[in-house]
C-alpha positions in Angstrom: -32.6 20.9 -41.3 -29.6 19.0 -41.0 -26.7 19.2 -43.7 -24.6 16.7 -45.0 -21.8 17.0 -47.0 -20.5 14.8 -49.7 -16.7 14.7 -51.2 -16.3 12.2 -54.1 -14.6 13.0 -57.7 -17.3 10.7 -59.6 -20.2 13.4 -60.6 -23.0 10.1 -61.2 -22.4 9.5 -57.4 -22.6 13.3 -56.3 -25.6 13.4 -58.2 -27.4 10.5 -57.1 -27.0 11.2 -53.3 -27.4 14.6 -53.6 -31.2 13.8 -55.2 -31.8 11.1 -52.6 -31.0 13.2 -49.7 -32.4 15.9 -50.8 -35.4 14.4 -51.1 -35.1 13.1 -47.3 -35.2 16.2 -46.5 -31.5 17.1 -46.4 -29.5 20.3 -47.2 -26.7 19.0 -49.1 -23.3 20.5 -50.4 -21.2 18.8 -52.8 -17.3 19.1 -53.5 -15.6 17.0 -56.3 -11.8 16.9 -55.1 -10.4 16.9 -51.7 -8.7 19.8 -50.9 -12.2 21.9 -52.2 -14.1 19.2 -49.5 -11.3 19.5 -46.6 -11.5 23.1 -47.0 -15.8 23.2 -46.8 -15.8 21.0 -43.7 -13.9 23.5 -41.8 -15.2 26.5 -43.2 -19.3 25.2 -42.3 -20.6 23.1 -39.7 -22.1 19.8 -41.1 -23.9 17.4 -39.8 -22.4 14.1 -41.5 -19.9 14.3 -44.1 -20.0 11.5 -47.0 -16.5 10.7 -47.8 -14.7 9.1 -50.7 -11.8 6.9 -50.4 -9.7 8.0 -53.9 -9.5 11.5 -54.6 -7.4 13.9 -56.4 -5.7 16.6 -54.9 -5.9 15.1 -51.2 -7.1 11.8 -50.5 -10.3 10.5 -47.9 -7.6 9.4 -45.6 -6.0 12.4 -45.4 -8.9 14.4 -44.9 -10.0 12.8 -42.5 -7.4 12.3 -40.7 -6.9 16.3 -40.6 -10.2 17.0 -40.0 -10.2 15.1 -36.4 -6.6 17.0 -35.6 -8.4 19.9 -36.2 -10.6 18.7 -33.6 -13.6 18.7 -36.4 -16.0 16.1 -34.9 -18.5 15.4 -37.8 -19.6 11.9 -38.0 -17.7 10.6 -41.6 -19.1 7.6 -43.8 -16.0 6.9 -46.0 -16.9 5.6 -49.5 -13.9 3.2 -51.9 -14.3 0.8 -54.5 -11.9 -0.8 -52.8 -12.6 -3.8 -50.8 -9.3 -4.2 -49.1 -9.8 -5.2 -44.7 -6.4 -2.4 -44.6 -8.2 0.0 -46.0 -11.1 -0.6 -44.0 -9.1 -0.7 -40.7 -6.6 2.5 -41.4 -10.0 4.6 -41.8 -11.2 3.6 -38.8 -8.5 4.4 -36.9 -7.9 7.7 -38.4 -11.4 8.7 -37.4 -13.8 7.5 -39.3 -16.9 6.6 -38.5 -17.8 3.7 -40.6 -17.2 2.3 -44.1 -19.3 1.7 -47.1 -17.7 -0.5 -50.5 -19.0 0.5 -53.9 -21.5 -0.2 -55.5 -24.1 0.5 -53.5 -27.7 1.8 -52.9 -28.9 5.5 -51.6 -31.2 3.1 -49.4 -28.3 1.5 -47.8 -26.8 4.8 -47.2 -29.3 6.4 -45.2 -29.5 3.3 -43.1 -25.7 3.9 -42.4 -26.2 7.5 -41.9 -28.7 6.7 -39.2 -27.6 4.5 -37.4 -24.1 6.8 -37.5 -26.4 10.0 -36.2 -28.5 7.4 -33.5 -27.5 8.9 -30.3 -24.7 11.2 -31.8 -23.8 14.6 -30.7 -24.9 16.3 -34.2 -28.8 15.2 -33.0 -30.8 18.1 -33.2 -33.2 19.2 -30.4 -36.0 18.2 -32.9 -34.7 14.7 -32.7 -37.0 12.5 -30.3 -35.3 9.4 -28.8 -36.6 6.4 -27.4 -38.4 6.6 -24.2 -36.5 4.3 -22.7 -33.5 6.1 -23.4 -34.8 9.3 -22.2 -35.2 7.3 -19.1 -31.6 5.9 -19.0 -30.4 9.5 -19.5 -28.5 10.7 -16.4 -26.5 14.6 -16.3 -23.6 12.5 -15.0 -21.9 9.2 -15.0 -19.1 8.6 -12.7 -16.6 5.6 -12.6 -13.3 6.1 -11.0 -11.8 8.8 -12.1 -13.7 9.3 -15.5 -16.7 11.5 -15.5 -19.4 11.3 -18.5 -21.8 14.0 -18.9 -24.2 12.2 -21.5 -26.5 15.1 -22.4 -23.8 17.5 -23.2 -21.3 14.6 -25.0 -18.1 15.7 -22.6 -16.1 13.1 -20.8 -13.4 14.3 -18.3 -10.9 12.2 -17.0 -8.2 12.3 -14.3 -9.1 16.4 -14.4 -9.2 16.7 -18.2 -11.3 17.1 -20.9 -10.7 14.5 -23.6 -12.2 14.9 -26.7 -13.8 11.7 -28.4 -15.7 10.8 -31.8 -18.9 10.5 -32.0 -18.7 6.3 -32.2 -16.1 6.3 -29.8 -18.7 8.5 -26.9 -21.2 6.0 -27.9 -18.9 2.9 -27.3 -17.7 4.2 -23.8 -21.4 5.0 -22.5 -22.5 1.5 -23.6 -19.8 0.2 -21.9 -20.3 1.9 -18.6 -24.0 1.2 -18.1 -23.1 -2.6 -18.5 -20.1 -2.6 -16.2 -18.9 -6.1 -15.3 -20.7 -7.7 -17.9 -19.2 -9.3 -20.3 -20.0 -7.9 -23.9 -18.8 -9.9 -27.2 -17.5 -7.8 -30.4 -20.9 -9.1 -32.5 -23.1 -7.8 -29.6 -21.1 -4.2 -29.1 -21.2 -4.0 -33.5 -25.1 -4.8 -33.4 -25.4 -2.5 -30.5 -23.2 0.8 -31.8 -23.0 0.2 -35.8 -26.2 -1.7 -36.3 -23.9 -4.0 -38.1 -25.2 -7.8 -37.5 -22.4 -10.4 -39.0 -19.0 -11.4 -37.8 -16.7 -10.3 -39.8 -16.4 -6.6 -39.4 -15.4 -7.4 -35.9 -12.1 -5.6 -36.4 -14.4 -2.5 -36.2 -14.9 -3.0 -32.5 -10.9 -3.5 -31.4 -10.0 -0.2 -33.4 -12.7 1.7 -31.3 -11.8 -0.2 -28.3 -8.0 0.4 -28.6 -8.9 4.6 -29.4 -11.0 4.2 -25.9 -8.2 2.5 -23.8 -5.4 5.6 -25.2 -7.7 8.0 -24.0 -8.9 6.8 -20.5 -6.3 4.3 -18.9 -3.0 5.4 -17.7 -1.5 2.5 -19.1 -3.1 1.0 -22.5 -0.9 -2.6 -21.6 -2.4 -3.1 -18.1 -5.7 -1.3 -18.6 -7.9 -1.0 -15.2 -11.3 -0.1 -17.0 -11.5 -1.9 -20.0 -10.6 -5.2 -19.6 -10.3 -8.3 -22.7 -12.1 -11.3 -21.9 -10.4 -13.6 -24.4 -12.0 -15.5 -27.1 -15.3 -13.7 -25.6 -15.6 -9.6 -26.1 -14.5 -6.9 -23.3 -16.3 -6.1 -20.2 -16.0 -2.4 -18.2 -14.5 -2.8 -15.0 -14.8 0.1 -11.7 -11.0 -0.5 -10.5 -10.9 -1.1 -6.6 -10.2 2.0 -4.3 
């Protein structure tokens, strides 16, 4: 059974999610401030954490932000009432996941949720994907001098292992089994986010920019992941 946590200092909220996904099938835990929901996520092992924005005592941003440098991987749907493209952005690049605006329905969270857990690292063995991904699975992916182990979620490169998000694994596998094609942002947001409209592009550049600090030597004159302007990015095998 897979457990979710949520964090959010409006009770109607931690009530109505809780019922939903409970009724899906979830085990859930619930935490009205932040420092109680910082301190839950690293004490147990969740599956997906539901994150709000505004909190008292410490903040979504915040927690977020101090889960990933304590190297806490959960997948994190952050929650505001706030509509604001900042806001949006800075919680992406912290470590989020993705992004949900207030008000909305439990219907539209658990299409969030799994599309979020699609392919993720917190899958359980119970999970069954797509044949055609089974088929696609390989115990290893080399490029250069990167090495992707899909099955076990581990990327090393140049010698070390570099830890990534769950989005951001996700993004650089897509990427590498279309080398030297050229991808546009709406395809790579349909493909990883199951997002389908324009303007939550920005999503895609944050992720790509996290990709390019922790594979390329140089972010400024990247070898891998090249820009094709006014078109997407495209994964490039550098020359020997």
């Amino acid at each position: 059974m897979k457990k979710v946590l949520i964090v959010d200092d409006e009770q109607s909220i931690l009530t109505l999610l809780s019922f939903n996904l409970k009724k899906e099938g979830y085990a859930v835990d619930t935490a009205l401030d932040g420092q109680e929901g910082y301190q839950l996520a690293k004490k147990n092992q969740y599956d997906f954490i539901i994150l709000d924005l505004m909190l008292p005592t410490m903040d979504g941003m915040e927690i977020c932000k101090s889960l990933r440098q304590d190297k806490i991987e959960t997948p994190i749907l952050m929650l505001t009432a706030k509509d604001s493209e900042i806001d949006k952005i800075i919680g992406l690049e912290i470590g989020a996941d993705d992004y949900m605006t207030k008000p909305f329905s439990p219907r539209e969270v658990f299409a969030r949720m799994k599309a979020i857990l699609r392919r993720s690292k917190n899958n359980s063995p119970s999970d069954e994907s797509k044949p055609e991904e089974a088929e696609d699975q390989q115990e290893e992916i080399r490029v250069g001098d990167i090495v992707i182990y899909p099955t076990q979620y581990e990327v090393i490169v140049r010698g070390d292992k570099i830890e990534f998000t769950p989005k951001e694994f996700e993004l650089l596998v897509y990427l590498v089994k279309r080398k030297n094609r050229i991808l546009s942002r709406e395809q790579l947001l349909n493909a990883i986010w199951d997002i389908d409209f324009a303007g939550e592009t920005r999503i895609v550049d944050v992720h790509i920019s996290h990709l390019r600090e922790k594979i390329e030597e140089n972010t400024k004159t990247p070898l891998y992941i090249k820009t094709a302007r006014g078109f997407g990015y495209k994964f490039e095998v550098p020359k020997e």
